[in-house]
Backbone as JSON Lines, residues from 0, in Angstrom:
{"i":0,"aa":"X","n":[72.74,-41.55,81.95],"ca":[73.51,-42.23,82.97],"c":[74.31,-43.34,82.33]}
{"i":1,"aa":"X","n":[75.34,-43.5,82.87],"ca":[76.59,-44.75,82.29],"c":[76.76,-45.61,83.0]}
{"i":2,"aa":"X","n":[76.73,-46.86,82.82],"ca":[77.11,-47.96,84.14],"c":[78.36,-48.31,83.26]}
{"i":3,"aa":"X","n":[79.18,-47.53,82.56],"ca":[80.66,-47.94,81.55],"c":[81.63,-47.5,82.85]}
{"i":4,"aa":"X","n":[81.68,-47.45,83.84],"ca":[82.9,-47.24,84.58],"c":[83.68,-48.27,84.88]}
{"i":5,"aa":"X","n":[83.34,-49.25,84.75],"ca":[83.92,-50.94,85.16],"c":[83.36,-51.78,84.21]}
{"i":6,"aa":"X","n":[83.91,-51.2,83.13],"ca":[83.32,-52.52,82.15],"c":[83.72,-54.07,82.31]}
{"i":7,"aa":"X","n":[84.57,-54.51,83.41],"ca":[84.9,-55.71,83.9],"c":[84.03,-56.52,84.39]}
{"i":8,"aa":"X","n":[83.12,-55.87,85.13],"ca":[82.39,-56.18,86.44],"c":[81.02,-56.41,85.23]}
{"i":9,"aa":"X","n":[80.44,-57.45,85.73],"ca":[78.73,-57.87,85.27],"c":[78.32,-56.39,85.6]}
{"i":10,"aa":"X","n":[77.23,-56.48,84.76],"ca":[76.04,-55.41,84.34],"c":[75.31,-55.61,85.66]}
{"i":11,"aa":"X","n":[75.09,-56.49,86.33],"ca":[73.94,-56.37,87.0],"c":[74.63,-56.05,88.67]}
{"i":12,"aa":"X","n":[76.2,-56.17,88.37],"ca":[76.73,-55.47,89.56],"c":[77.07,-54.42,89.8]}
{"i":13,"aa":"X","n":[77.17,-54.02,88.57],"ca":[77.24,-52.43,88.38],"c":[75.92,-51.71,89.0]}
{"i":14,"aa":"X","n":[74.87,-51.8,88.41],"ca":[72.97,-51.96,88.77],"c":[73.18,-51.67,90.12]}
{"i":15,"aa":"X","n":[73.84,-52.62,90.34],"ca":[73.62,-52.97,92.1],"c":[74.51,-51.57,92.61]}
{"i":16,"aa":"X","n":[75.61,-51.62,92.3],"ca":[76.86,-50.45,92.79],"c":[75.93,-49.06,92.55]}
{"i":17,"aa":"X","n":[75.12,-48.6,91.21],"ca":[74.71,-47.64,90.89],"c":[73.63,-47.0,91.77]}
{"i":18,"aa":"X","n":[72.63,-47.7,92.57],"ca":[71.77,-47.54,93.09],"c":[72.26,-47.64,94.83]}
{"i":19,"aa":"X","n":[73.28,-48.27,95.29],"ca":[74.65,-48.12,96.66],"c":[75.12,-46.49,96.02]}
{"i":20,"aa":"X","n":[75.46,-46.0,95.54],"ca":[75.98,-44.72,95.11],"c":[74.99,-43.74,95.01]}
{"i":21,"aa":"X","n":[73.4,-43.82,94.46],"ca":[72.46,-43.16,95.35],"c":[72.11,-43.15,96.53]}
{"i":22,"aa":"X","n":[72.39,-44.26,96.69],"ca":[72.12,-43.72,98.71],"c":[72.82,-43.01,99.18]}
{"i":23,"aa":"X","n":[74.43,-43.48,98.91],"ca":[75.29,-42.62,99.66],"c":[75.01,-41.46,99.3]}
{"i":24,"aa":"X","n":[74.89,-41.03,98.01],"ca":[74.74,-39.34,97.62],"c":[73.59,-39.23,98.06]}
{"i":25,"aa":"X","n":[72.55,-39.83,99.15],"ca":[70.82,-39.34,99.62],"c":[70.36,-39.21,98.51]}
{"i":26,"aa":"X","n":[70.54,-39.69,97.1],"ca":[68.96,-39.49,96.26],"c":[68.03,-40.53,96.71]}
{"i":27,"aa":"X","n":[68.41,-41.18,97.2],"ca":[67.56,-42.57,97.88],"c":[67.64,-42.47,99.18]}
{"i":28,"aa":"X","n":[66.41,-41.96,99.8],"ca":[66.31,-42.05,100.96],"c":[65.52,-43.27,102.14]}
{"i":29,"aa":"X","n":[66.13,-43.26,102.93],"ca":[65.58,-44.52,103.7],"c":[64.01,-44.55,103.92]}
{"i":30,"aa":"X","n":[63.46,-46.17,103.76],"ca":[62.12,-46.19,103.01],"c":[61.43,-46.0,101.91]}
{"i":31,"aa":"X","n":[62.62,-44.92,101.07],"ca":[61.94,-44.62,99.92],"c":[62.33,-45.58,98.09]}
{"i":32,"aa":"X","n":[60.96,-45.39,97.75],"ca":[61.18,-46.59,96.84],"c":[62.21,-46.3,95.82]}
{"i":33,"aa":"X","n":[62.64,-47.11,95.02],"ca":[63.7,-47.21,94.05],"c":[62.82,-47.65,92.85]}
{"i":34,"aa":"X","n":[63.75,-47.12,91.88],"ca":[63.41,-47.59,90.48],"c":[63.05,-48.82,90.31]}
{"i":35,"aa":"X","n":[62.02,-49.48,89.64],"ca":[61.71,-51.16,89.19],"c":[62.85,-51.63,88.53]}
{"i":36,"aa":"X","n":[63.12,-52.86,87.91],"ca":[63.76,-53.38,87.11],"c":[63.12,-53.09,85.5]}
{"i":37,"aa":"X","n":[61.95,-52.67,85.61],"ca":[61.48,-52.08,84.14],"c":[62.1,-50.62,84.02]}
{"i":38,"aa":"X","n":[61.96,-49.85,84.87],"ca":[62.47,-48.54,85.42],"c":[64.36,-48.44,84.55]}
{"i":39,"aa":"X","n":[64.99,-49.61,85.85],"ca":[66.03,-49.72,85.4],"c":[66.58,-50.04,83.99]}
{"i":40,"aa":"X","n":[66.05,-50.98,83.84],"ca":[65.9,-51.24,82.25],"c":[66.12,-50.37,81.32]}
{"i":41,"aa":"X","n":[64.89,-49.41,81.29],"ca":[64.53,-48.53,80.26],"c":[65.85,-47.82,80.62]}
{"i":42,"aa":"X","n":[66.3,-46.93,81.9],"ca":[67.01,-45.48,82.41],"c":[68.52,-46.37,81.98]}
{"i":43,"aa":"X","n":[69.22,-47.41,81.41],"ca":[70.08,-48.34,81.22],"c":[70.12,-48.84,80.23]}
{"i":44,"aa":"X","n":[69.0,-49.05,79.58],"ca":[68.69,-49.99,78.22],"c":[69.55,-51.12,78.15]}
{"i":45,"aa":"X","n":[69.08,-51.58,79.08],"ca":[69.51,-53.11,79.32],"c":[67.99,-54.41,79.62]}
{"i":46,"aa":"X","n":[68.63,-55.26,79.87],"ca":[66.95,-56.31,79.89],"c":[66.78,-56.51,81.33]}
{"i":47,"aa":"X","n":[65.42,-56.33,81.66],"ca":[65.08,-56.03,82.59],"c":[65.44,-57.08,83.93]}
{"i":48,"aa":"X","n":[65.72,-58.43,83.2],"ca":[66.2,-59.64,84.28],"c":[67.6,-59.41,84.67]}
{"i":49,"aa":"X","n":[68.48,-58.19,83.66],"ca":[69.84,-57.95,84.54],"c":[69.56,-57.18,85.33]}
{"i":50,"aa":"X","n":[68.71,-56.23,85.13],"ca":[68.0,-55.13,86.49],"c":[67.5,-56.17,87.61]}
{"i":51,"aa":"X","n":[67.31,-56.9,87.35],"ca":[66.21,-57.41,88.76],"c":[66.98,-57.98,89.4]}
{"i":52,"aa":"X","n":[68.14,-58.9,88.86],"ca":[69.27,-59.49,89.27],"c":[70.19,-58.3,89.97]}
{"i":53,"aa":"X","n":[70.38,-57.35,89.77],"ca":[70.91,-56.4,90.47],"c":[70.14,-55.88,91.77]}
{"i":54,"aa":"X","n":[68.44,-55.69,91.55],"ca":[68.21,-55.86,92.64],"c":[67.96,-56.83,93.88]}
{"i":55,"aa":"X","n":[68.09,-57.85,92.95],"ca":[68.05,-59.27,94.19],"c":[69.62,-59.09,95.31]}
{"i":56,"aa":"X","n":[70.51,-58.63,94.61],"ca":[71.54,-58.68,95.16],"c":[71.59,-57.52,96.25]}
{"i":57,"aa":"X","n":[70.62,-56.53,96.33],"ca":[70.48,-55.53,97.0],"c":[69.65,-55.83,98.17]}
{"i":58,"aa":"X","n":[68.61,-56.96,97.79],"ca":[67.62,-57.34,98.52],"c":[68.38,-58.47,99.92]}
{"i":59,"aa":"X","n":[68.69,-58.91,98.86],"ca":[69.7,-60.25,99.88],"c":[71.0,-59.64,100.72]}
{"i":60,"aa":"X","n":[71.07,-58.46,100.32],"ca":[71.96,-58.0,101.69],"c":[71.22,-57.07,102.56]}
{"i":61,"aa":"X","n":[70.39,-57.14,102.47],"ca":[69.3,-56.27,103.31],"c":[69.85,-54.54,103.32]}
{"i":62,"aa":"X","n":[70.32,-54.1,101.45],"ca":[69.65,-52.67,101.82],"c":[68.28,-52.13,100.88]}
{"i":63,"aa":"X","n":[68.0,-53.72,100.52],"ca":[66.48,-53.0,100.23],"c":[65.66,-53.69,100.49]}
{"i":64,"aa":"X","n":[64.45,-53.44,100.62],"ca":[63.43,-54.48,100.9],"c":[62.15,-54.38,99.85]}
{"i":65,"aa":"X","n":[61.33,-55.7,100.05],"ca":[60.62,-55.87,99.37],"c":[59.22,-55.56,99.72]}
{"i":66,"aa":"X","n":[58.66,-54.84,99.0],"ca":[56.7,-54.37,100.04],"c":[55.97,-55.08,98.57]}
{"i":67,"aa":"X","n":[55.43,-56.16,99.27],"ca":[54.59,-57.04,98.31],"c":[53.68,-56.22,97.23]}
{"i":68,"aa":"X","n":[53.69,-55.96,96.16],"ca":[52.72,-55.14,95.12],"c":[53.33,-53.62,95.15]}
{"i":69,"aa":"X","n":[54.16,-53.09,96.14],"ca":[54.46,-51.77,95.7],"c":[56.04,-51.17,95.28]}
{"i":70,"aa":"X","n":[56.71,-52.31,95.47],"ca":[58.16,-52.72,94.49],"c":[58.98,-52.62,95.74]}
{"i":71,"aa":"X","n":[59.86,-52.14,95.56],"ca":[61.78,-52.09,96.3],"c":[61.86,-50.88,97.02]}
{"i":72,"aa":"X","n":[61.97,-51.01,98.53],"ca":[62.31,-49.68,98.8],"c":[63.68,-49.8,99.77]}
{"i":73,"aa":"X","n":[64.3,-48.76,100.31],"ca":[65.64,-48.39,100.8],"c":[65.31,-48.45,102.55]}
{"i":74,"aa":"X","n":[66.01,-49.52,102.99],"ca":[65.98,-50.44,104.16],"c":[66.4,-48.77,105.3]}
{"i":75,"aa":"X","n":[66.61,-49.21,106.42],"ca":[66.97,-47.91,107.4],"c":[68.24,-47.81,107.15]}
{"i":76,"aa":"X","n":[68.77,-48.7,107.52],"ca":[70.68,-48.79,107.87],"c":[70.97,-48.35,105.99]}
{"i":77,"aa":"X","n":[70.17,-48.73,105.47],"ca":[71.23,-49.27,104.49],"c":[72.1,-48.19,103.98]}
{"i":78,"aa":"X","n":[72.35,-47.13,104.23],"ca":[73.46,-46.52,103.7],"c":[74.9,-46.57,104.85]}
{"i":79,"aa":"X","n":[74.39,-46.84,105.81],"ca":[75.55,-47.25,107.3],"c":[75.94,-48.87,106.91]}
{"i":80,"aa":"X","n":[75.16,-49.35,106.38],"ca":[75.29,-50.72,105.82],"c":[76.16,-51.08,104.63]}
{"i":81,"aa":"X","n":[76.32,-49.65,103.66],"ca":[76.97,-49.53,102.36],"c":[78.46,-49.18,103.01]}
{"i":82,"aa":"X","n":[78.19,-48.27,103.55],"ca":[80.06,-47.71,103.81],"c":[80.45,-48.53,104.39]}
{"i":83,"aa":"X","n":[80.17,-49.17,105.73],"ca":[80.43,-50.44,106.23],"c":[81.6,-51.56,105.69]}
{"i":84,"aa":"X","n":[80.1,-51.69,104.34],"ca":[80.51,-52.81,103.45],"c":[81.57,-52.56,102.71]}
{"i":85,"aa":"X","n":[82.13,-51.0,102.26],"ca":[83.26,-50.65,101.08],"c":[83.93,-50.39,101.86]}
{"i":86,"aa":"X","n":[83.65,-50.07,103.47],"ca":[85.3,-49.77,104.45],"c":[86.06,-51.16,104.47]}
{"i":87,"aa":"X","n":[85.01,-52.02,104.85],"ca":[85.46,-53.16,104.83],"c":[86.55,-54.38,103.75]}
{"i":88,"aa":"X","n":[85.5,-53.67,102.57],"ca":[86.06,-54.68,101.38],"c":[86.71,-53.5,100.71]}
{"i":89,"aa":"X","n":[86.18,-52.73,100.21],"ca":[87.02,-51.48,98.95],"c":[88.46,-51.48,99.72]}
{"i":90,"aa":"X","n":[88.86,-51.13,100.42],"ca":[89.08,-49.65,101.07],"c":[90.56,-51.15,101.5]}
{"i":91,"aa":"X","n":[90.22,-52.19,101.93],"ca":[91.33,-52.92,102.5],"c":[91.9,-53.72,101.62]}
{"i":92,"aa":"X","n":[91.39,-54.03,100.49],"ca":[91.69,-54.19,99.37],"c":[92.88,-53.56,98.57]}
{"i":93,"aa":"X","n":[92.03,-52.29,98.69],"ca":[93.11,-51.04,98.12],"c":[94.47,-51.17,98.72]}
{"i":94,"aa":"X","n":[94.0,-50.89,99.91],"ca":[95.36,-51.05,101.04],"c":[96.47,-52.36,101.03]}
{"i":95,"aa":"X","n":[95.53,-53.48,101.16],"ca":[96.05,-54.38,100.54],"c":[97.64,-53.9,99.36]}
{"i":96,"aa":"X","n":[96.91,-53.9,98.21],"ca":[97.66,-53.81,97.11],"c":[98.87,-52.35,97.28]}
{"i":97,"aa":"X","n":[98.28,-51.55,97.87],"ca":[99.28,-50.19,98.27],"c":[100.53,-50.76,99.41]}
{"i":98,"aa":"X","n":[100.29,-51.36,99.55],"ca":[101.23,-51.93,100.96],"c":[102.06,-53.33,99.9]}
{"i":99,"aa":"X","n":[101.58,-53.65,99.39],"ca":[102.46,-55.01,98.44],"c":[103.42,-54.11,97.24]}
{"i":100,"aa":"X","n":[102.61,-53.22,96.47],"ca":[103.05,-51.88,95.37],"c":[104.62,-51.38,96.54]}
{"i":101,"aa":"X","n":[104.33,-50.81,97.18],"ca":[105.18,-50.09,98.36],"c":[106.17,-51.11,99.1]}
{"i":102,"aa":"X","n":[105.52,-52.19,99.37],"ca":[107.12,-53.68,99.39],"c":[108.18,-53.17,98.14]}
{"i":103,"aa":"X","n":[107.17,-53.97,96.78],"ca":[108.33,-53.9,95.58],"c":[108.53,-53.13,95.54]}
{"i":104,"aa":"X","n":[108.62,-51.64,95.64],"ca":[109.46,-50.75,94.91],"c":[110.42,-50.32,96.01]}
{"i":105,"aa":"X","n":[110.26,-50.96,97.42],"ca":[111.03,-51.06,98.55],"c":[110.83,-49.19,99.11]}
{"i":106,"aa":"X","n":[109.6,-48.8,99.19],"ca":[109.36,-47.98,99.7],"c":[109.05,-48.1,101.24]}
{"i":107,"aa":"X","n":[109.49,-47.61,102.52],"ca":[109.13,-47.73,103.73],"c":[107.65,-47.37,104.4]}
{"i":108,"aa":"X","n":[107.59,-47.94,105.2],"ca":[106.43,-47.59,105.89],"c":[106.07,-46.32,106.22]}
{"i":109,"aa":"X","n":[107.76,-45.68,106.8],"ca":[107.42,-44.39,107.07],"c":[107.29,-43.3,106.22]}
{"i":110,"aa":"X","n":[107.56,-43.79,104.84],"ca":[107.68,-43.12,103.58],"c":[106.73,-43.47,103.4]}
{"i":111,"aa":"X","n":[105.38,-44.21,103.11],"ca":[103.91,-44.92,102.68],"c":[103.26,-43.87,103.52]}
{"i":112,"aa":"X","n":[103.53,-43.71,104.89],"ca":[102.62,-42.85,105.62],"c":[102.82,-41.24,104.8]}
{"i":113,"aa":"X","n":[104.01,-40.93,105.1],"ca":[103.88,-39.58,104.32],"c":[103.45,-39.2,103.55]}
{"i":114,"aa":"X","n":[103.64,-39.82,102.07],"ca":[102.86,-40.24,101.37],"c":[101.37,-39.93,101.18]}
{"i":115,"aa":"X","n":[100.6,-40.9,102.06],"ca":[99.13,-40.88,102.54],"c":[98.31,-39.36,102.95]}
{"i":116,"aa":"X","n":[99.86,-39.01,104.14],"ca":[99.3,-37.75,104.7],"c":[99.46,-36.71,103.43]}
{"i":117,"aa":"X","n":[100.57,-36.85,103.02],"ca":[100.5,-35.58,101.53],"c":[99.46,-35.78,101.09]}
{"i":118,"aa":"X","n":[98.66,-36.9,100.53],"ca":[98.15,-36.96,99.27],"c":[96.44,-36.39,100.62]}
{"i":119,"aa":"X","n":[96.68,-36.83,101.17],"ca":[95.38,-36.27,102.3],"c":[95.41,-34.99,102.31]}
{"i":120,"aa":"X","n":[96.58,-33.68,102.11],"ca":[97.12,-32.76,102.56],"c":[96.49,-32.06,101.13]}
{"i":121,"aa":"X","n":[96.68,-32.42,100.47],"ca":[96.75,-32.13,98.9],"c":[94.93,-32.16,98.36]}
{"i":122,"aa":"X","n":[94.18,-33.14,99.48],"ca":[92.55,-33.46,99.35],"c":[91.87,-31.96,99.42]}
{"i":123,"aa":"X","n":[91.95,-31.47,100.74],"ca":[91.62,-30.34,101.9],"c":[91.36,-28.99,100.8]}
């Protein structure tokens, strides 16, 4: 496994993104436990306090929780909680910058939509 897709982004947010990307794909199912930060560690070969730091950040948004002595497991919502969170931030972001890209090069709105729908057209 590679957490090299964003070598920009901290290690331990990646951690965090990598284990949001099992849920969505259901290898992590709700309630069910997740890898430790030793776990992570080793499957990463990284030190285990950037693993744990990745999962604190998982913990503190409530899609995982903590069961005292039996480690980290995957909250109910939390994958309705993940898309949520990337419709919200990814996704308007993107848009964001596609809509400023599409100002400068003085492309229209109604030309941006077409656009959208092609490249949607082109998904299928």
């Amino acid at each position: 496994m590679d957490l090299n897709s964003d070598s920009t982004k901290p290690i331990y947010i990646r951690i965090a993104e990598w284990i949001e990307n099992e849920i969505i794909a259901d290898r992590f199912q709700s309630d069910e436990k997740v890898h430790s930060q030793y776990q992570l560690a080793d499957l990463f070969n990284i030190n285990p306090a950037t693993a744990a730091k990745g999962l604190t950040i998982l913990v503190e948004q409530q899609i995982l929780y903590k069961r005292r002595g039996l480690g980290m497991f995957v909250a109910l919502e939390a994958k309705s909680m993940i898309l949520e969170k990337r419709r919200n931030e990814t996704l308007t972001q993107m848009a964001m910058e596609l809509v400023l890209e599409a100002r400068r090069l003085s492309v229209t709105e109604e030309e941006l939509i077409q656009l959208i729908k092609k490249c949607e057209g082109e998904q299928k």
